[in-house]
Backbone bond lengths (Angstrom), bond angles and torsions (degrees), N, CA, C in turn:
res aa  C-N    CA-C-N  psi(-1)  N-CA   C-N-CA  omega(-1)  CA-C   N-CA-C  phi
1 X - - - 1.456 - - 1.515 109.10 -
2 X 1.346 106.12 149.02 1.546 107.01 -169.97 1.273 95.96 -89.50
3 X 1.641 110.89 146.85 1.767 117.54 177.13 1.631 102.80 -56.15
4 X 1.462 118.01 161.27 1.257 125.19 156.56 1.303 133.35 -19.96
5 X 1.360 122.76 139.72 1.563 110.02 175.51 1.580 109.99 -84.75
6 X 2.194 106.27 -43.85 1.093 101.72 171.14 1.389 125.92 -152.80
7 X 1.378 155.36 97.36 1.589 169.45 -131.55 1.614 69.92 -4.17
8 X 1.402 150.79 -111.67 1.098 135.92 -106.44 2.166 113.81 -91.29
9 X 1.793 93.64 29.30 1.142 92.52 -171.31 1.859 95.42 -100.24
10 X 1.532 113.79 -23.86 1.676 117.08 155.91 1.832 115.43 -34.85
11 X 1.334 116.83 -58.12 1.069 110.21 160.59 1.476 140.09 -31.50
12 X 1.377 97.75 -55.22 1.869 117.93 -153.96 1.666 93.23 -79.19
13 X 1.331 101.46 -41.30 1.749 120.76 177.54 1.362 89.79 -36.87
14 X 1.072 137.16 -67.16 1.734 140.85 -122.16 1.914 94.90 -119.52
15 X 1.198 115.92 35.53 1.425 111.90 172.44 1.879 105.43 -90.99
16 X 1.530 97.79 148.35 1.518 96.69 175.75 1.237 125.50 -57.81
17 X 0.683 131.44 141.62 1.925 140.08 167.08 1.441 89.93 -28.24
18 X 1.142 139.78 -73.51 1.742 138.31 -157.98 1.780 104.83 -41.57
19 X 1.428 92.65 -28.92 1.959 108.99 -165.63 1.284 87.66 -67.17
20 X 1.312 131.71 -95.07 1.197 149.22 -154.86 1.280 138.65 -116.82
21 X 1.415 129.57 78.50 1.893 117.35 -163.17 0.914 121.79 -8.07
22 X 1.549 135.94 161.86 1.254 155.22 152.70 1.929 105.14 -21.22
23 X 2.006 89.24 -72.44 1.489 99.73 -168.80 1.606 114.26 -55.87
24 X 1.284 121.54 -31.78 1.460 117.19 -166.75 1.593 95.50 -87.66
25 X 1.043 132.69 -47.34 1.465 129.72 -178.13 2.211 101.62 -58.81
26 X 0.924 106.00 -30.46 1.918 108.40 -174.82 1.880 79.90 -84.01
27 X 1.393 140.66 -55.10 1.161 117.61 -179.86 1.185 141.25 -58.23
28 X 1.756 105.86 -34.47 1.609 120.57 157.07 1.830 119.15 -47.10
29 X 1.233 93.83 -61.89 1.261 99.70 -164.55 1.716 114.75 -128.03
30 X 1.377 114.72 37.35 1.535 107.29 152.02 1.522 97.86 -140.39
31 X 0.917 132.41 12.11 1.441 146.31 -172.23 1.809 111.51 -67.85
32 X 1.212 129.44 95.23 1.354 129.34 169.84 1.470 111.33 -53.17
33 X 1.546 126.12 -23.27 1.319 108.82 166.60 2.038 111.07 -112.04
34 X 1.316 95.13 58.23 1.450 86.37 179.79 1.428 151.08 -53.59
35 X 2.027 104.57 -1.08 1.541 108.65 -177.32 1.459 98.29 -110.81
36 X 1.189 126.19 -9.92 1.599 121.00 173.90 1.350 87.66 -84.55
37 X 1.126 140.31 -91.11 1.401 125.73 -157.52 1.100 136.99 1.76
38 X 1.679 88.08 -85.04 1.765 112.36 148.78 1.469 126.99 -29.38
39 X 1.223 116.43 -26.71 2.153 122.61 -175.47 1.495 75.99 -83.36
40 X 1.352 112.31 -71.86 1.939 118.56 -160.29 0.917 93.58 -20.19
41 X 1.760 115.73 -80.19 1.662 122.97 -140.52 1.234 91.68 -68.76
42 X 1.315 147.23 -83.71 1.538 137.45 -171.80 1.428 122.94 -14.72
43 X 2.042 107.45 -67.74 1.243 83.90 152.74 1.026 169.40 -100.32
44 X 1.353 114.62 18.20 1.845 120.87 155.69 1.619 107.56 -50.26
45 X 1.334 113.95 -55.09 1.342 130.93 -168.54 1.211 104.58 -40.18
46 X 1.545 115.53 -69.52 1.817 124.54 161.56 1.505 105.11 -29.12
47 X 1.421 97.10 -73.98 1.791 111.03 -154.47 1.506 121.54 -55.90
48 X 1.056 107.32 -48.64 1.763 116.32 157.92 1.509 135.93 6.10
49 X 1.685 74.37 -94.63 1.397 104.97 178.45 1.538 114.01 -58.63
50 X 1.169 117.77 -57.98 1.595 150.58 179.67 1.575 86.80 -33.86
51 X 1.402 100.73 -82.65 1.868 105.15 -140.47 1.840 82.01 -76.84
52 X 1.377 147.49 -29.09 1.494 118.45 160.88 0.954 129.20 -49.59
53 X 1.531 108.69 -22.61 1.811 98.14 176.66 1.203 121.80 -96.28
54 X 1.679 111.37 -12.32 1.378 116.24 179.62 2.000 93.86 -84.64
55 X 1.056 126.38 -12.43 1.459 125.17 168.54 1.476 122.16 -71.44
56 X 1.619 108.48 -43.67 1.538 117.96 -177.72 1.563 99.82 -91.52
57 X 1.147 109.32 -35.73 1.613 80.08 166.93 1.488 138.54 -119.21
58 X 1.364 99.01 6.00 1.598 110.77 161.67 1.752 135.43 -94.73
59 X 1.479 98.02 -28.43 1.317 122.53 -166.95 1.149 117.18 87.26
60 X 0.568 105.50 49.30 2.238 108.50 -158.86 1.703 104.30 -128.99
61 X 0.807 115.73 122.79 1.428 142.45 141.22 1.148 111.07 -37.14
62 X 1.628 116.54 152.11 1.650 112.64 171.97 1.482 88.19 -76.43
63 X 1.582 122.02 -74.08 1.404 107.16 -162.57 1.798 130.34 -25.62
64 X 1.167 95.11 -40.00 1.514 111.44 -170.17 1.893 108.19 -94.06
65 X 1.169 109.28 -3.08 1.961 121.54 140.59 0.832 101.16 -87.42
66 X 1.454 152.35 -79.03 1.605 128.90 -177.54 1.023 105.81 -47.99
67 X 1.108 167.55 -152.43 1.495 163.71 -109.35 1.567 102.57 -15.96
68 X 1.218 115.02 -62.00 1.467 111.48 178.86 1.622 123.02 -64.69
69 X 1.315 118.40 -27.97 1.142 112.32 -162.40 1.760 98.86 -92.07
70 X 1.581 104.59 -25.83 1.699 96.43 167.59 1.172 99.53 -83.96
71 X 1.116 153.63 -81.95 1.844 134.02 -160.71 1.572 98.06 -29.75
72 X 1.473 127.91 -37.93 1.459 104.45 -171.38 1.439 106.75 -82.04
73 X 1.075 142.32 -5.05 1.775 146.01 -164.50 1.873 87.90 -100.42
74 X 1.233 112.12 -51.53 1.623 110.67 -159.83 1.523 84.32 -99.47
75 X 0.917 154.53 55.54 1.729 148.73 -177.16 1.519 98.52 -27.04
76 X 1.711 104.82 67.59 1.438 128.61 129.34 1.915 85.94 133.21
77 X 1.535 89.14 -156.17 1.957 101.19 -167.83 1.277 76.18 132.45
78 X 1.748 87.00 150.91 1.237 145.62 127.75 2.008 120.89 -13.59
79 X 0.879 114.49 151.14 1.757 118.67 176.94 1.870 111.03 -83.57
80 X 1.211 104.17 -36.88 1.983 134.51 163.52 1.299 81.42 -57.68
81 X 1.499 133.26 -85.07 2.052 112.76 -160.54 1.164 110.01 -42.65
82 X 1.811 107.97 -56.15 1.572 94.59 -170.93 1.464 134.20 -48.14
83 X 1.901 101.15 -43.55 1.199 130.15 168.91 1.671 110.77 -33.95
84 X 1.105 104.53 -68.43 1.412 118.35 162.11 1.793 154.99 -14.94
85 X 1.678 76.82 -52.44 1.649 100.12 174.18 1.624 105.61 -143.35
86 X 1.177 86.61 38.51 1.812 94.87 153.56 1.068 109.90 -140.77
87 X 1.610 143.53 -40.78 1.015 137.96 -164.65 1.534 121.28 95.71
88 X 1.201 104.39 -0.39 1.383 111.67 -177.21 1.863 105.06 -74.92
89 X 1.255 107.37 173.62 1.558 96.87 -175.74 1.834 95.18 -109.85
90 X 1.477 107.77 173.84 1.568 98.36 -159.62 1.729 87.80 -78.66
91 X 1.280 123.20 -46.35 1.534 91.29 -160.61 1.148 120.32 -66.71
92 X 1.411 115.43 -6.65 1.996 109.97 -176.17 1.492 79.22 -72.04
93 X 1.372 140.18 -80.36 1.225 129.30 -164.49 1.209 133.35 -46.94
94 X 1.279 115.01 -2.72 1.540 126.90 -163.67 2.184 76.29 -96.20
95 X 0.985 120.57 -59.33 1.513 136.86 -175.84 1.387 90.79 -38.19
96 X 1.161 113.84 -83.00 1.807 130.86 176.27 1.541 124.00 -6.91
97 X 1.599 94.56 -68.05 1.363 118.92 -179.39 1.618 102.85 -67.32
98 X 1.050 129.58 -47.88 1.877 125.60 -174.80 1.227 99.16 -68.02
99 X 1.459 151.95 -19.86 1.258 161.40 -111.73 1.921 83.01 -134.34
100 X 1.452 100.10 -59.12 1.785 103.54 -163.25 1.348 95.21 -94.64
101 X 1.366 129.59 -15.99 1.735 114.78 152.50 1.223 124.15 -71.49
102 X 1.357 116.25 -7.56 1.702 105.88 -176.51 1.529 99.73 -114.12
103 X 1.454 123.65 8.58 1.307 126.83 -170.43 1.744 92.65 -122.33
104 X 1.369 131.27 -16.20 1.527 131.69 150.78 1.320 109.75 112.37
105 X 1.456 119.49 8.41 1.252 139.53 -143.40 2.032 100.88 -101.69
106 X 1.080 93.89 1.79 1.879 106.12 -168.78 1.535 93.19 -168.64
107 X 1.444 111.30 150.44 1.753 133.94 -162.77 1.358 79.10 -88.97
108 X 1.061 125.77 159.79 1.680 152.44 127.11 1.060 97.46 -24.56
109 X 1.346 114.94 135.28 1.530 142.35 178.95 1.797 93.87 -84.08
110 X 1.326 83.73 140.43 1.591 107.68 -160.28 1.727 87.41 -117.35
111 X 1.490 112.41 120.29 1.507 114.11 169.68 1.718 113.77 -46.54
112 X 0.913 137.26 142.28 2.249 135.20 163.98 1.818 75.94 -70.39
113 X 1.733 88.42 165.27 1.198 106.54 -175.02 1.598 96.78 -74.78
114 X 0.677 147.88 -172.80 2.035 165.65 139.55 1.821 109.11 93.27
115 X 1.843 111.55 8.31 1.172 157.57 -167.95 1.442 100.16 41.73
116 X 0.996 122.59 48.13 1.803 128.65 151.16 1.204 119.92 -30.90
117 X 1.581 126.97 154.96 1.390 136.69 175.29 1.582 110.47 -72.15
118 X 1.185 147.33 -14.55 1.366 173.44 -114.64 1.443 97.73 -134.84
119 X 1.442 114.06 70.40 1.421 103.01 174.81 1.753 127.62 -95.81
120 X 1.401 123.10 132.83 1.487 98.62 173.09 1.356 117.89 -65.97
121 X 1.210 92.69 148.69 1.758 117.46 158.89 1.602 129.33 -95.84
122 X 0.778 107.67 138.23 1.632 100.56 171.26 1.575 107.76 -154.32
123 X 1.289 89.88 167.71 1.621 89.95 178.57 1.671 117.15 -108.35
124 X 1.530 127.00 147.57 1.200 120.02 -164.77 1.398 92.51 -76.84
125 X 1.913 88.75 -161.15 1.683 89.43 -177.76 1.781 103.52 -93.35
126 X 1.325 115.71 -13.94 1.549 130.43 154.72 1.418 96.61 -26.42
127 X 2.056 105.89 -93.55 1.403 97.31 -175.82 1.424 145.53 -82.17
128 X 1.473 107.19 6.43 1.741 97.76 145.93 1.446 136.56 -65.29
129 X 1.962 107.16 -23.20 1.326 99.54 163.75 1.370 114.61 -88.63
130 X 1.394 137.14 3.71 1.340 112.40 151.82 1.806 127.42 -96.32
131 X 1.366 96.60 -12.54 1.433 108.97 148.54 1.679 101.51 -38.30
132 X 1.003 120.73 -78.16 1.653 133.09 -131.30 1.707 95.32 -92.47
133 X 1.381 103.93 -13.58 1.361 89.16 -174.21 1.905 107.34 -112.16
134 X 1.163 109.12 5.00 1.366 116.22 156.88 1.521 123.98 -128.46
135 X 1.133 115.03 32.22 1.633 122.31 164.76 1.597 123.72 -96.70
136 X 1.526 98.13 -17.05 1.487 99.77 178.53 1.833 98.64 -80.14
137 X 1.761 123.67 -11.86 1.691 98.46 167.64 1.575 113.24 -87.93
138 X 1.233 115.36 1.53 1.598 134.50 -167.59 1.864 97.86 -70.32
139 X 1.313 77.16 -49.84 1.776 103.03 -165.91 1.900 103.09 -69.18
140 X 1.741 93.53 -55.45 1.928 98.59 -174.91 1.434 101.91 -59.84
141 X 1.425 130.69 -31.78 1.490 106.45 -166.31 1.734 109.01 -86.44
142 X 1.457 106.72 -15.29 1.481 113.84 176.01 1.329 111.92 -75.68
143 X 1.369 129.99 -17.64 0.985 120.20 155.90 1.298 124.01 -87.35
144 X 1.374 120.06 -16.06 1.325 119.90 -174.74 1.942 101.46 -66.08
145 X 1.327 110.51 -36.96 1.086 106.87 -155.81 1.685 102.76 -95.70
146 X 1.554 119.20 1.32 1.698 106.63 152.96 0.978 128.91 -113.92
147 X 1.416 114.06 18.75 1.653 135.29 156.74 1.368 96.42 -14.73
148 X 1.150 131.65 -83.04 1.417 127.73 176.10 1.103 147.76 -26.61
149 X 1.352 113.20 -29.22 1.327 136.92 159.36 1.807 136.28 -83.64
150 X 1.200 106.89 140.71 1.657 99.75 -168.20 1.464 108.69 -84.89
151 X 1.234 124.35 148.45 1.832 104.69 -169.09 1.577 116.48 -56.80
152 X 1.832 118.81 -16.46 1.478 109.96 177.13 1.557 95.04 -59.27
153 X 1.638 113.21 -51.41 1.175 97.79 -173.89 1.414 152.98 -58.04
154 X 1.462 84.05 -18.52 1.616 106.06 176.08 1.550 104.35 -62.69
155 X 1.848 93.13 -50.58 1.895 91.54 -157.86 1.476 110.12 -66.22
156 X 1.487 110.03 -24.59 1.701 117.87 160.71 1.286 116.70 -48.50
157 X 1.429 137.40 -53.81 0.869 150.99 166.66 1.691 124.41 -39.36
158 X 1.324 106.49 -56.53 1.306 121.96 173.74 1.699 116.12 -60.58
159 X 1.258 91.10 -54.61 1.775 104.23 171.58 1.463 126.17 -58.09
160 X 1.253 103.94 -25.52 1.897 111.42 172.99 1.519 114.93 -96.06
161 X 1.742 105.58 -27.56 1.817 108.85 152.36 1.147 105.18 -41.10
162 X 1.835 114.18 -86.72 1.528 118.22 -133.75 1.646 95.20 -63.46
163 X 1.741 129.90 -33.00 1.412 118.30 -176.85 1.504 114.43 -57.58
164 X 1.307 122.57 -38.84 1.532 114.72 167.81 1.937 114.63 -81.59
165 X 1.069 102.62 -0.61 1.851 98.06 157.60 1.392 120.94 -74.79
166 X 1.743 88.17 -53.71 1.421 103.76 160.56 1.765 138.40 -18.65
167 X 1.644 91.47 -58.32 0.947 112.40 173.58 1.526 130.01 -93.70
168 X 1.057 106.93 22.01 1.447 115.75 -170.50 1.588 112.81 -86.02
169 X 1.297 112.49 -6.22 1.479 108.75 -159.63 1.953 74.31 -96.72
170 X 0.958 136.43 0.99 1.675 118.40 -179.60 1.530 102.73 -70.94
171 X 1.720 119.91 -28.80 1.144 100.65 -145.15 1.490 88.45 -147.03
172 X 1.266 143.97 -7.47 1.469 155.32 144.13 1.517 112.85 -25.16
173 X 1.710 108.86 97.65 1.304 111.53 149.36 1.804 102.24 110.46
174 X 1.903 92.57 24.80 1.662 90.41 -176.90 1.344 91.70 -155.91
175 X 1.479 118.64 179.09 1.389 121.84 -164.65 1.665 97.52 -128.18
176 X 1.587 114.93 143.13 1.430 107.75 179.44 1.336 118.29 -80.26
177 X 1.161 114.98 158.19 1.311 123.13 -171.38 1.581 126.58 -37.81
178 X 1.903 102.50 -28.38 1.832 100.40 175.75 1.833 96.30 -77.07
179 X 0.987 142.48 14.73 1.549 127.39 -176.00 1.596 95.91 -117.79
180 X 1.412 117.95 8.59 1.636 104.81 169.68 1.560 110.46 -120.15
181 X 1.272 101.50 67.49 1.730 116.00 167.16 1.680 89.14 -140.87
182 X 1.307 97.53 157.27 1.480 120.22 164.32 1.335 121.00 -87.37
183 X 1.383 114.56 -173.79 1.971 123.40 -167.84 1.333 97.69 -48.48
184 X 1.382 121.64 -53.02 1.562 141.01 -165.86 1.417 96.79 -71.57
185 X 1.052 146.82 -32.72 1.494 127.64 -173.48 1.831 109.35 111.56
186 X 1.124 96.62 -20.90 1.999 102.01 174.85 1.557 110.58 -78.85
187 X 1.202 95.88 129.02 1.286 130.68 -174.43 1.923 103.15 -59.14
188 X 1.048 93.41 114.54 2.083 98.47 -172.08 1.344 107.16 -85.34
């Protein structure tokens, strides 16, 4: 078992079987990758619920909620921002975006001046009111789920996220050096 991540992970280690399965307690705490895990399970947990209900009762796609919900955070961008800080790949979003222009939910793409590929986005007044009228469950389940935490802890929390988001563009979209050998062990 891997040592602690942090003084109050001795605790969490040692909960009864009734507390927590086998598998999630061996994922907490014997887990060689213990801070991805932890992002995963959280966010499915978030994401789930969320983008099914924004499906059954919006018609919406996750892709095509991200698209909207970043034009509403950055009040507009490019398909490359979204691309960007979602992770989505451009043509699902390229799909997305024609999907919430023909549904009224985003303005007509307006050429950049010098007619560049770089188009703005924005959102109509359609999708700011469904922006605005489904962000307050965006918000309740995000709080539901740091209930646990005291706001130092939160803002601790938040602050040691965004520095490894931050840093994500060092190493985003490639594999480290032990994943480029083959079955045999030779370096490909």
């Amino acid at each position: 078992m891997l040592a602690p991540q942090t003084a109050r992970d001795d605790e969490h280690g040692n909960q009864d079987q009734e507390e927590a399965p086998d598998m999630l307690k061996a994922k907490l705490w014997a887990n060689p990758c213990p801070f991805t895990f932890r992002i995963n399970y959280l966010a499915l947990l978030y994401n789930t619920p969320l983008y099914s209900w924004i499906s059954d009762q919006y018609g919406l796609k996750r892709p095509e909620y991200v698209v909207l919900y970043s034009l509403a955070l950055a009040n507009g961008g490019s398909a490359r921002d979204v691309s960007r800080t979602s992770g989505f790949p451009k043509n699902t979003l390229s799909r997305a975006i024609n999907q919430l222009e023909g549904m009224g939910l985003i303005k007509a793409r307006d050429k950049p001046p010098g007619g560049g590929r770089r188009q703005a986005l924005h959102l109509s007044d359609k999708g700011w009111a469904l922006f605005n009228e489904t962000r307050p469950a965006f918000e309740a389940q995000e709080k539901r789920m740091l209930k646990a935490l005291s706001e130092g802890e939160r803002q601790m929390l938040f602050e040691l996220l965004s520095k490894v988001v931050m840093d994500a563009q060092e190493w985003e979209g490639s594999l480290p050096l032990e994943a480029e050998t083959n079955k045999e062990g030779t370096k490909i």
